[in-house]
GUMI-989355 format. One record per residue (C-alpha): x negated, y negated, z. Coordinates in steps of 0.1 Angstrom, whole numbers. Layout:
! residues N
+-------+-------+-------+
|    px |    py |    pz |
+-------+-------+-------+
|     X |     Y |     Z |
...
+-------+-------+-------+
END
This chain:
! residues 580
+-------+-------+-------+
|    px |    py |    pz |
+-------+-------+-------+
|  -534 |  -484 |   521 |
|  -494 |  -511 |   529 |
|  -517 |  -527 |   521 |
|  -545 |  -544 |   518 |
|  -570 |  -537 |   544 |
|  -565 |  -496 |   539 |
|  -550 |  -519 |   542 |
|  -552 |  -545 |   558 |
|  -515 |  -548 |   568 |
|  -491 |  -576 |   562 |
|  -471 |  -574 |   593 |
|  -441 |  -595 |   602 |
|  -442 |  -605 |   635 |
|  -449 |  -573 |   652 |
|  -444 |  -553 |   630 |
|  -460 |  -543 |   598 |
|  -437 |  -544 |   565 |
|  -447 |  -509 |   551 |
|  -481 |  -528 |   540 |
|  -510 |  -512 |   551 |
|  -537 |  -489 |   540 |
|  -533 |  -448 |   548 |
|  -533 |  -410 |   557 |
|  -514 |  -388 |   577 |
|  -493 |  -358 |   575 |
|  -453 |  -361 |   566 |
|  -419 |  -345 |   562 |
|  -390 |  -344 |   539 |
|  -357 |  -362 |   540 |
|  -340 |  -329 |   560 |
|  -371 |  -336 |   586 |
|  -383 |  -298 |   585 |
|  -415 |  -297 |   594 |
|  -437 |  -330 |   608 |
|  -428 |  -362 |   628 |
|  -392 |  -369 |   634 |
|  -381 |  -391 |   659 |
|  -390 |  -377 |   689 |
|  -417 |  -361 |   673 |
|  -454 |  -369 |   676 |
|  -479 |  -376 |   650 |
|  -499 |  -343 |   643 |
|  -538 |  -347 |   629 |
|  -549 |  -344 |   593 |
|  -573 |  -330 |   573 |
|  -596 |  -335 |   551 |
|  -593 |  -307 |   533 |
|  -603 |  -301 |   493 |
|  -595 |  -277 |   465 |
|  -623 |  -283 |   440 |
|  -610 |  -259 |   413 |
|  -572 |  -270 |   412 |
|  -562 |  -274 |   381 |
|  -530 |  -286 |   359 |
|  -503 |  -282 |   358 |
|  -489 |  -292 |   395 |
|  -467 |  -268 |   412 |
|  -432 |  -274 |   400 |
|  -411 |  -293 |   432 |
|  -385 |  -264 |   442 |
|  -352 |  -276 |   433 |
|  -361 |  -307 |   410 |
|  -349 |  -312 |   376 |
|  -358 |  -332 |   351 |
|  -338 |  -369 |   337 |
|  -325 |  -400 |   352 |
|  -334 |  -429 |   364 |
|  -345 |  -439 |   400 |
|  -338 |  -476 |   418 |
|  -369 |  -482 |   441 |
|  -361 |  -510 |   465 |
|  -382 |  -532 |   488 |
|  -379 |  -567 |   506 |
|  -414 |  -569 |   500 |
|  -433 |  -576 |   466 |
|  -464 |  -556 |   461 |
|  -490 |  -587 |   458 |
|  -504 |  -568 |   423 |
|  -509 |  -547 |   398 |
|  -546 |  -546 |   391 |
|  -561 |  -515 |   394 |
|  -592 |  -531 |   410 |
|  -574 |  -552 |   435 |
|  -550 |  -525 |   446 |
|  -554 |  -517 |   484 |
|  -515 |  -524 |   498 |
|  -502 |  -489 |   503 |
|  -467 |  -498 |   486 |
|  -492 |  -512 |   450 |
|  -512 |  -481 |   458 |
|  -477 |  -456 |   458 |
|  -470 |  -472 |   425 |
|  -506 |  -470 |   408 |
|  -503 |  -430 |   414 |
|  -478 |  -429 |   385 |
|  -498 |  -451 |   359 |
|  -534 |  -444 |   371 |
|  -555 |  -416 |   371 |
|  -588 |  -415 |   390 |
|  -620 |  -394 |   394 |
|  -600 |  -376 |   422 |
|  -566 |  -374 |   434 |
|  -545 |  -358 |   467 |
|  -520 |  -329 |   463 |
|  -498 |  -332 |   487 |
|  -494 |  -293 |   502 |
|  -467 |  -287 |   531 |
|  -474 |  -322 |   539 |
|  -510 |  -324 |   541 |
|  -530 |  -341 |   512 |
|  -561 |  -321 |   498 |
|  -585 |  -338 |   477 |
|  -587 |  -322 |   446 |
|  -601 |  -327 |   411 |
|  -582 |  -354 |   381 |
|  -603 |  -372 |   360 |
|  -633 |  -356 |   369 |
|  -647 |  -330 |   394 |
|  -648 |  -334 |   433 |
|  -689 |  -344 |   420 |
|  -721 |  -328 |   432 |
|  -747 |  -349 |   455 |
|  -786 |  -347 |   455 |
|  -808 |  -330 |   477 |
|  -814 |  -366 |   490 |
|  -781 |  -374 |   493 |
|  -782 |  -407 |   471 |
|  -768 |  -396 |   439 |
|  -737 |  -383 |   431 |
|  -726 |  -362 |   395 |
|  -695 |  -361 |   381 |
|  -682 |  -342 |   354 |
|  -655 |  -355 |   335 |
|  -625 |  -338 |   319 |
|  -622 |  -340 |   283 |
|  -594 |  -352 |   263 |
|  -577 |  -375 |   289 |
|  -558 |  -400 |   267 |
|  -545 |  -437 |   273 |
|  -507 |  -446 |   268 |
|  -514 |  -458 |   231 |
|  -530 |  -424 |   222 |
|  -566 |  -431 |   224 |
|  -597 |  -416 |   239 |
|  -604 |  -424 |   277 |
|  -642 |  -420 |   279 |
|  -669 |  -421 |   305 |
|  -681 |  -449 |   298 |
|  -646 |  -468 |   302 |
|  -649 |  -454 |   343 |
|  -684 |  -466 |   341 |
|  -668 |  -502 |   336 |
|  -637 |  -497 |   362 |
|  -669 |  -497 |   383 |
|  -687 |  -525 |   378 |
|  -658 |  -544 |   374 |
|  -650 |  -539 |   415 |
|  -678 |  -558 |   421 |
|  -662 |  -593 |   408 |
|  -647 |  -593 |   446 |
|  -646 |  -630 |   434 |
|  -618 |  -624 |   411 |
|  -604 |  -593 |   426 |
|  -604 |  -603 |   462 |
|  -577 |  -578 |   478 |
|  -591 |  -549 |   465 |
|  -617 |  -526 |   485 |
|  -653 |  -531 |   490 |
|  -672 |  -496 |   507 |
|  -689 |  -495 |   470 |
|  -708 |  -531 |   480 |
|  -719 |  -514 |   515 |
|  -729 |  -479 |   499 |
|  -732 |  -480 |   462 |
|  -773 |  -493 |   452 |
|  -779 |  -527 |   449 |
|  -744 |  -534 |   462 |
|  -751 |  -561 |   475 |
|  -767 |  -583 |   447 |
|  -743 |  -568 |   414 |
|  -713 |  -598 |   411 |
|  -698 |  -572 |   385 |
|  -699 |  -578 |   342 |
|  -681 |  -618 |   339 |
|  -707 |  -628 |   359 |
|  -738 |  -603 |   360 |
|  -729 |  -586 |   327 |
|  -725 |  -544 |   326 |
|  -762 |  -535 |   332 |
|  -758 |  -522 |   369 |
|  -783 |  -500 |   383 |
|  -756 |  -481 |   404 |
|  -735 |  -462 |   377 |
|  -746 |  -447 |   345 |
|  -731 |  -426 |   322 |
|  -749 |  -392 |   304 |
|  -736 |  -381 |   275 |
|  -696 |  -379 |   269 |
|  -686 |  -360 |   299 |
|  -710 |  -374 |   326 |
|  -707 |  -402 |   352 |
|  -736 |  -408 |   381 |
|  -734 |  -425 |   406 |
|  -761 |  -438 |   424 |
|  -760 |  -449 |   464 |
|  -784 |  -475 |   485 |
|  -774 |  -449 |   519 |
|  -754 |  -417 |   520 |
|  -723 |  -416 |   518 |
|  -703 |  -379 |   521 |
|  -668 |  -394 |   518 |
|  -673 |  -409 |   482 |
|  -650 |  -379 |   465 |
|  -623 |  -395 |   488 |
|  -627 |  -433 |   482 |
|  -629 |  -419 |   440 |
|  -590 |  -414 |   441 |
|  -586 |  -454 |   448 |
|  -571 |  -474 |   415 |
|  -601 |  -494 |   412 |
|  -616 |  -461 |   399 |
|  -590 |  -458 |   371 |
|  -609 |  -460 |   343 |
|  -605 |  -493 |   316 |
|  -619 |  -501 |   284 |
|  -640 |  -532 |   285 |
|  -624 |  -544 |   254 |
|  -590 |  -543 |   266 |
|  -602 |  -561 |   302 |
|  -581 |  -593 |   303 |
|  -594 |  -601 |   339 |
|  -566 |  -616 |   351 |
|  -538 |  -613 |   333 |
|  -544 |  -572 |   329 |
|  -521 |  -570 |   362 |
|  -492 |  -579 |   339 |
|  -499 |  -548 |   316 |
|  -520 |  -524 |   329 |
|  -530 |  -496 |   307 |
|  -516 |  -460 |   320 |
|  -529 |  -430 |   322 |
|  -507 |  -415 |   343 |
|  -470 |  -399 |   335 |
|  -459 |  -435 |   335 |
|  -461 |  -472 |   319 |
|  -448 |  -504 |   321 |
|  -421 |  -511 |   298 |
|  -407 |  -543 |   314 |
|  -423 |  -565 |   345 |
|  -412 |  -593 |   359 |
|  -439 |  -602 |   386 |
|  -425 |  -605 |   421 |
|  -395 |  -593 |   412 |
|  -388 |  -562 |   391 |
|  -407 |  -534 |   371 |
|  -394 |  -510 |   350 |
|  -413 |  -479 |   341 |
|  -410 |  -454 |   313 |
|  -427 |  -420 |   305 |
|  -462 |  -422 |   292 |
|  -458 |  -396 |   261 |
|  -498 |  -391 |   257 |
|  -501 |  -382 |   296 |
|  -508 |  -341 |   293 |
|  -495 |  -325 |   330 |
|  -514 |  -295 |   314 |
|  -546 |  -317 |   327 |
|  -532 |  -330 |   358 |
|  -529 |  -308 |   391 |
|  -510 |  -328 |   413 |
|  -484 |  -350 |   391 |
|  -452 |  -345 |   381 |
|  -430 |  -363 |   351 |
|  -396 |  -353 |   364 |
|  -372 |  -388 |   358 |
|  -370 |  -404 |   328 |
|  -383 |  -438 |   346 |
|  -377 |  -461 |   377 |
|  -364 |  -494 |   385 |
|  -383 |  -516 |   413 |
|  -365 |  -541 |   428 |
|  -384 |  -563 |   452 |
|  -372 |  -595 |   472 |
|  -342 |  -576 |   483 |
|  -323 |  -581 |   521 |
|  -333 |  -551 |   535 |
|  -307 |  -545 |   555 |
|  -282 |  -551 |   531 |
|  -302 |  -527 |   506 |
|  -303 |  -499 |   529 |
|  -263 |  -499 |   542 |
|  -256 |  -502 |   506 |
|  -280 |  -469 |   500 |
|  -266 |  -452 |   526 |
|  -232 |  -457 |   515 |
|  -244 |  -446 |   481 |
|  -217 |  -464 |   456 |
|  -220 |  -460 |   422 |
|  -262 |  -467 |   413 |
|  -265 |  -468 |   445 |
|  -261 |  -433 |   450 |
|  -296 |  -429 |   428 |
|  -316 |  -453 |   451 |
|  -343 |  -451 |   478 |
|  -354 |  -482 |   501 |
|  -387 |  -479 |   512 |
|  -384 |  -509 |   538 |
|  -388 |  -496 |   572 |
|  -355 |  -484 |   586 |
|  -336 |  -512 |   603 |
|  -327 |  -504 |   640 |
|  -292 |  -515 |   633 |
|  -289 |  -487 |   610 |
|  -292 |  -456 |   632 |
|  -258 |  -453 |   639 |
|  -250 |  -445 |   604 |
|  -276 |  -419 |   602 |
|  -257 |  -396 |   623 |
|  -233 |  -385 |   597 |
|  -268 |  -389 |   574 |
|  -294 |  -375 |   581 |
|  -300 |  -357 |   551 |
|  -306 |  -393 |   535 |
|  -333 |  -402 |   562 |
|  -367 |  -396 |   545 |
|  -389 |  -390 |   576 |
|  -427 |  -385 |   585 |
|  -457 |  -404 |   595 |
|  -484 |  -430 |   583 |
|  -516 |  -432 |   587 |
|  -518 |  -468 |   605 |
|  -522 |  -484 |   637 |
|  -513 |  -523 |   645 |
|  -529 |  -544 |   667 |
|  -529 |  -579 |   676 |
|  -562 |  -592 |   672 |
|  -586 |  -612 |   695 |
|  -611 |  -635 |   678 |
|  -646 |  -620 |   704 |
|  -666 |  -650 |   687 |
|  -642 |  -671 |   703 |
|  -626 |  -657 |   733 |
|  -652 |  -642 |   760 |
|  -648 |  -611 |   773 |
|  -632 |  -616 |   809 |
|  -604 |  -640 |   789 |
|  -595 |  -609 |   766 |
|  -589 |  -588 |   790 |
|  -568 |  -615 |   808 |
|  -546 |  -618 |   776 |
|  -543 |  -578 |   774 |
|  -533 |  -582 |   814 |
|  -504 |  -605 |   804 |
|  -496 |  -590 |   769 |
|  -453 |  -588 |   768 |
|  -455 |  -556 |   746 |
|  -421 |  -542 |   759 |
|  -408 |  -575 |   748 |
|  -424 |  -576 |   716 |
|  -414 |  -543 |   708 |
|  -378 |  -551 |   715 |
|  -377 |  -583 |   693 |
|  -393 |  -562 |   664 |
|  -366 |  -540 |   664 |
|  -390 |  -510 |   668 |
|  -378 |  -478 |   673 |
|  -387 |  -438 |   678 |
|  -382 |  -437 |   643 |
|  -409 |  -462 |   630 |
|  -435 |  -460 |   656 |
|  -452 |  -451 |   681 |
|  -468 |  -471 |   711 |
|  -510 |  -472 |   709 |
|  -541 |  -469 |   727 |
|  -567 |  -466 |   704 |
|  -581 |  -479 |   671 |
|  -574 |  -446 |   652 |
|  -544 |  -431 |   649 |
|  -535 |  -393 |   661 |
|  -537 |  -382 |   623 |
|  -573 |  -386 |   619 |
|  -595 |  -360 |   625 |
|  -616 |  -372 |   652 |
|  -589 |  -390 |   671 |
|  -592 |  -378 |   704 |
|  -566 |  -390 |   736 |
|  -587 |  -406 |   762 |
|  -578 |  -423 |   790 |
|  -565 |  -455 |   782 |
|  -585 |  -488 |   785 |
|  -568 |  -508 |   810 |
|  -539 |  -527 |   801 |
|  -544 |  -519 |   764 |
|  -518 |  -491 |   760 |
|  -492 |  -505 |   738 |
|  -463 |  -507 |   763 |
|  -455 |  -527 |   795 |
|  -440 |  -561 |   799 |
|  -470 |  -576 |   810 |
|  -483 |  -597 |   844 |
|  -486 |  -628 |   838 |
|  -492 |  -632 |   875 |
|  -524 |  -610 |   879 |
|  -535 |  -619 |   847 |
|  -542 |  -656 |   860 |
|  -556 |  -645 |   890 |
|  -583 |  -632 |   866 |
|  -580 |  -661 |   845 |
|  -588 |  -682 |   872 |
|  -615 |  -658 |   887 |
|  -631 |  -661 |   856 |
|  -633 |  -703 |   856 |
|  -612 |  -702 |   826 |
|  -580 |  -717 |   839 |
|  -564 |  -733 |   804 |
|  -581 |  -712 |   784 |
|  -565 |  -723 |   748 |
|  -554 |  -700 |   725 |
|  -539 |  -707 |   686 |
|  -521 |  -679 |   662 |
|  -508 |  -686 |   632 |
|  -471 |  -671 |   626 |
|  -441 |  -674 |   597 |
|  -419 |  -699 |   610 |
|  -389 |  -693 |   580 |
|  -376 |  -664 |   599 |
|  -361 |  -659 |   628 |
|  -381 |  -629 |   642 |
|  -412 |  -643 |   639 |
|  -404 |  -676 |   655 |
|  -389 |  -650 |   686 |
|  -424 |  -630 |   688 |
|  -442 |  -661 |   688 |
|  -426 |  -674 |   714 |
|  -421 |  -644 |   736 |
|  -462 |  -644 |   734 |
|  -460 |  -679 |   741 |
|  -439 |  -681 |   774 |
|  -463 |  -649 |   786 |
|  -492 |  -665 |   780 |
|  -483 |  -697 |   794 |
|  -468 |  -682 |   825 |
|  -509 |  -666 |   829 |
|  -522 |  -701 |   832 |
|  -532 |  -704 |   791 |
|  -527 |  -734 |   773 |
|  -510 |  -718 |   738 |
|  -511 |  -735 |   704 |
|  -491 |  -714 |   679 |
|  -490 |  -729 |   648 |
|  -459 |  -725 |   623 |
|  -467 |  -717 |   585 |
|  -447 |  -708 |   559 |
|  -442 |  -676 |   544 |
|  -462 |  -683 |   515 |
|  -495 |  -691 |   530 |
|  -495 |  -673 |   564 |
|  -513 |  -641 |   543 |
|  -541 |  -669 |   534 |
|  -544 |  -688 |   565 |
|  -542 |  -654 |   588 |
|  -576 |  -642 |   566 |
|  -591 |  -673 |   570 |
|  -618 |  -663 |   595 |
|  -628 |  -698 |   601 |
|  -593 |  -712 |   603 |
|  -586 |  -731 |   639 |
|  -573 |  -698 |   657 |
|  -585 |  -676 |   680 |
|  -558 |  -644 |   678 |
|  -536 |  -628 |   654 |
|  -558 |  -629 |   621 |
|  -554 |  -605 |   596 |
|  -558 |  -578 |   593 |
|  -533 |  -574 |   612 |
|  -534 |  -530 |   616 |
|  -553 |  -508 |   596 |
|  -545 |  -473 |   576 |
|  -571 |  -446 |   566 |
|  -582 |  -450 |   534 |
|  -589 |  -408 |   532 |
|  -584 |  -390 |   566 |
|  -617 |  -397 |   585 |
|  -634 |  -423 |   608 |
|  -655 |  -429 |   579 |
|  -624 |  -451 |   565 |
|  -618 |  -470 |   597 |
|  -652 |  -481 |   614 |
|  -675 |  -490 |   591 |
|  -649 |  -512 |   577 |
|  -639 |  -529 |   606 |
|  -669 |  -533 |   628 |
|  -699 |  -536 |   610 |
|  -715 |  -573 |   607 |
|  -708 |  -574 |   575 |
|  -667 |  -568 |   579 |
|  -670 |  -606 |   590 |
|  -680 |  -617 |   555 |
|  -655 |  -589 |   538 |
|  -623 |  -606 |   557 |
|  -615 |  -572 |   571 |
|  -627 |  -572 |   610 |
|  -613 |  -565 |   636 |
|  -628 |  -587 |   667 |
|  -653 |  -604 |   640 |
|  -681 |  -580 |   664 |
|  -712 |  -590 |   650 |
|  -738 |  -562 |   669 |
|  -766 |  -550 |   648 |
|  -773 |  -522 |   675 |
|  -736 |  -512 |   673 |
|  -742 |  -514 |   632 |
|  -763 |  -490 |   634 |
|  -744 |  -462 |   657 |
|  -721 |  -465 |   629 |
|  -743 |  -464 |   596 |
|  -756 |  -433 |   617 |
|  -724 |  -419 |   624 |
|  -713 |  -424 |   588 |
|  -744 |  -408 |   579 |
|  -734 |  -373 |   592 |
|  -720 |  -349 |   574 |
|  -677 |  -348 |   583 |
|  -684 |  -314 |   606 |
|  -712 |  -334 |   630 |
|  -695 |  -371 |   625 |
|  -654 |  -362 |   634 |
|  -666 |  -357 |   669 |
|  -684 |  -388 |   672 |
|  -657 |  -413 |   660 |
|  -637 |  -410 |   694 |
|  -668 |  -418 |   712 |
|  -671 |  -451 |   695 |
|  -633 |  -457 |   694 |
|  -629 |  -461 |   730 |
|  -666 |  -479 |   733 |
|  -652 |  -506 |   708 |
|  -617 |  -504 |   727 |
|  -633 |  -514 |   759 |
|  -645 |  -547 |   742 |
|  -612 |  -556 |   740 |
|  -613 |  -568 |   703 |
|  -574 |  -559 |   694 |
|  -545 |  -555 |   716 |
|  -531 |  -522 |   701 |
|  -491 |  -518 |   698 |
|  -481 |  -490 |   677 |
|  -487 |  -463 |   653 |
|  -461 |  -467 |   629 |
|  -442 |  -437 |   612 |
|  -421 |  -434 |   578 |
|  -386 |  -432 |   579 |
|  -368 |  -446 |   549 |
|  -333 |  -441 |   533 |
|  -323 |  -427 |   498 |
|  -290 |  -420 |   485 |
|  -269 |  -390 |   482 |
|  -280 |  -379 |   448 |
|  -317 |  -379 |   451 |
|  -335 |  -350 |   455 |
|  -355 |  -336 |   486 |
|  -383 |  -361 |   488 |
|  -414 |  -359 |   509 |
|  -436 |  -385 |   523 |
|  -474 |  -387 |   510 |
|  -496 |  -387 |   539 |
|  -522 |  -411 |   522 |
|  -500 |  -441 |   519 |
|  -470 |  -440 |   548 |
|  -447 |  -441 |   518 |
|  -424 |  -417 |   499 |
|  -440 |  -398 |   473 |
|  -430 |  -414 |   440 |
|  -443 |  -387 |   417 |
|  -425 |  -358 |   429 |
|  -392 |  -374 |   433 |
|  -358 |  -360 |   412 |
|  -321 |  -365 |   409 |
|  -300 |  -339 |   414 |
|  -276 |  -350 |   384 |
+-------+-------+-------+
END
């Protein structure tokens, strides 16, 4: 969850910003245990603990006080619980939000376990779900949070209208889905959710669906009163249930956070309330944000930059490394081919010519931030399996423009034209575009790259019906919870067309249903299925994959050990210290 697209990823010419969706195992900052940069990424789990209970383990070594500088080049595009799905929004929502379920993050591997409510029970017929709710949960301002307030949280997800980022499996899955426009337009009698009594919420499904504990620890499952809704404007001022709350925003730039006073960690398994607040800073240089970390001056000294480390920086790190926040994320990026409007035999022309060394290089990629791909799912997800690589779709290689011609020309497509939108304000992206566009050129394509502005490329790359034929959004994908249950239904169903989340834009009612049917099975009889389908979608040729990317950030020299959460590619917020 970067993220949009479990997120869809905002990526910046080849690679992606810390923006996408997520899960995946991680390590702390002195790189014991899980990826470190020669490492590989290790598989997942999807493990759960339904009776956990509060309070969390205490973090060995943390103490309490301070206050932490969070800094990022990158703004998180909101605040709104229900149009959360950016992994860096997502980090964030985990100290104001509680949800139905949450991850505990245990030796680096996240198990589901229960917050606001239990882990559920489902039907014999596997189309209603129960949860039981715990009881005296309170709001910042002291009052009651009831079932009926997650009830609404609900329904309000379906205004996709109005909340257009955030996720959508409950319109696929959830009963009558597909007609509900949520309460502004279809008011709050839904036939999908009810509420029993005062502890009791029921959820009721058009077709199975075994992963809906996982998808219940999103924020759009956080619960809020309907009195207090302010549609749009509640981004400014969410209400928190979590160990913190807004005390000051400034949207796009800064957020300050205080403790919550009426958030009881005797009620919450996983959370911690260890610094008296934290201070985001967004629309900062990178670069100059993480020598400045590194060198730990003054404030600095209390900071952590979640930007992806900058390849000029390694050199520091030598004397560092303690400051180095390492592990992995739960994403793969891809450059995507538009199979409405590129045939076959032209796709795999452009994966014959694709400069991916080149790419890579201009990126400023490293061992340290990713890892070159083959597949749609990443090695963390349980299923993943290693097959042998579609042809020229491996993540590496400079590309042959020469053979790739031949083919072109085989194929009676000589001129073939293809259009991608890129960010021409920065100097990176201008250099990718045109390393794609000399390669291409050289295989006998006619290229049309069109130059946007940093502002709208997010809008014009998810404009499905926009004059381009490569390089929408989204532009690499995380996993929502750690199965194939998070990636392919959401990507290559039909229907991901109409969502603005596809990769390839496949419309295949036949391969629709080898998917419902996979997602069908219970997680023991589907994992093995999803790498099946992986490398039969692969061989269509609907992405170029180029890497699976990994976490390493820097912090300064007076915060504490800090690990990464698995679910989000990102440092874990929540359990984070100073040391004085």
């Amino acid at each position: 969850m970067a993220r949009r697209f479990n997120v869809a990823v905002a990526a910046t010419a080849a690679v992606a910003l810390g923006l996408a969706g997520c899960s995946s195992p991680s390590s702390n900052n002195d790189s014991s245990g899980g990826s470190n940069d020669s490492g590989k990424i290790t598989t997942q789990s999807n493990a759960l603990d339904p009776s956990a209970k509060g309070p969390a383990k205490d973090v060995p070594g943390a103490r309490k006080g301070g206050i932490l500088n969070v800094q990022a080049q990158t703004t998180p595009n909101t605040l709104d619980p229900t149009d959360i799905y950016y992994v860096d929004s997502n980090e964030i929502g985990k100290l104001l939000f509680r949800t139905p379920t949450q991850f505990d993050i245990r030796d680096g591997k996240p198990t589901l376990v229960p917050d606001l409510t239990d882990l559920g029970t489902v039907s014999a017929d596997k189309l209603t779900w129960t949860f039981k709710m715990q009881q005296g949960i309170k709001y910042e301002d002291g009052s009651p949070v009831k079932v009926e307030d997650l009830a609404y949280a609900i329904k309000r997800s379906f205004a996709h209208d109005v909340y257009v980022n955030g996720p959508t499996y409950q319109m696929s899955y959830f009963k009558d889905g597909d007609k509900y426009k949520g309460p502004y337009k279809d008011g709050t009698n839904y036939s999908g959710v009810e509420t029993q009594g005062t502890d009791t919420l029921i959820i009721h499904l058009a077709t199975p669906f075994s992963d809906l504990p996982f998808y219940m620890s999103f924020p759009m499952f956080t619960p809020i009163p309907e009195a207090k809704d302010t549609k749009q404007d509640y981004k400014n001022k969410p209400i928190a249930t979590g160990p913190y709350k807004f005390k000051s925003y400034q949207a796009g730039t800064s957020l300050v956070l205080e403790k919550n006073t009426n958030w009881d960690p005797n009620t919450d398994p996983a959370r911690h309330q260890y610094l008296d607040g934290y201070n985001f800073q967004w629309g900062v240089d990178a670069v100059k944000s993480q020598t400045a970390v590194l060198n730990s001056n003054g404030e600095d000294a209390n900071a952590i930059n979640y930007d992806v480390l900058d390849a000029t920086l390694i050199p520091q790190l030598a004397n560092k490394k303690s400051q180095l926040v390492q592990g992995e994320s739960p994403c793969t990026i891809v450059w995507q081919l538009d199979s409405r409007k590129i045939p076959l035999e032209v796709r795999k022309a452009i994966a014959k010519a694709y400069p991916n060394d080149q790419l890579w290089k201009a990126a400023g990629l490293n061992d340290y931030v990713a890892e070159p791909a083959s597949t749609v799912m990443p090695p963390s997800v349980p299923g993943y399996e290693k097959y042998t690589p579609v042809p020229d779709l491996t993540g590496t290689g400079p590309g042959d423009p020469a053979a790739a011609k031949a083919m072109l020309e085989a194929a009676g497509k000589s001129g073939f034209e293809l259009s991608w939108y890129y960010d021409n304000t920065k100097p990176q992206t201008q250099q990718a575009s045109q390393i794609r566009a000399d390669a291409l050129t050289k295989a006998g394509f006619k290229v049309k790259p069109i130059g946007v502005a940093t502002a709208d490329l997010r809008t014009k790359k998810g404009d499905y019906d926009a004059p381009v034929n490569m390089g929408q959004s989204p532009a690499g994908w995380c996993s929502d919870w750690p199965a194939g249950g998070s990636w392919f239904p959401v990507l290559f169903r039909s229907q991901s067309i109409d969502e603005g989340q596809s990769w390839g834009m496949l419309s295949d009612p036949a391969l629709d249903k080898e998917i419902n049917d996979t997602a069908n099975l219970p997680a023991d009889q589907s994992t093995p299925k999803w790498a099946a389908l992986d490398k039969k979608i692969m061989e269509q040729y609907i992405a170029i994959p180029t890497y699976y990317d990994k976490l390493a950030v820097v912090q300064g020299t007076n915060v504490g050990t800090t690990v990464g959460d698995p679910t989000m590619g990102m440092p874990l917020f929540g359990s984070m210290y100073l040391k004085s």
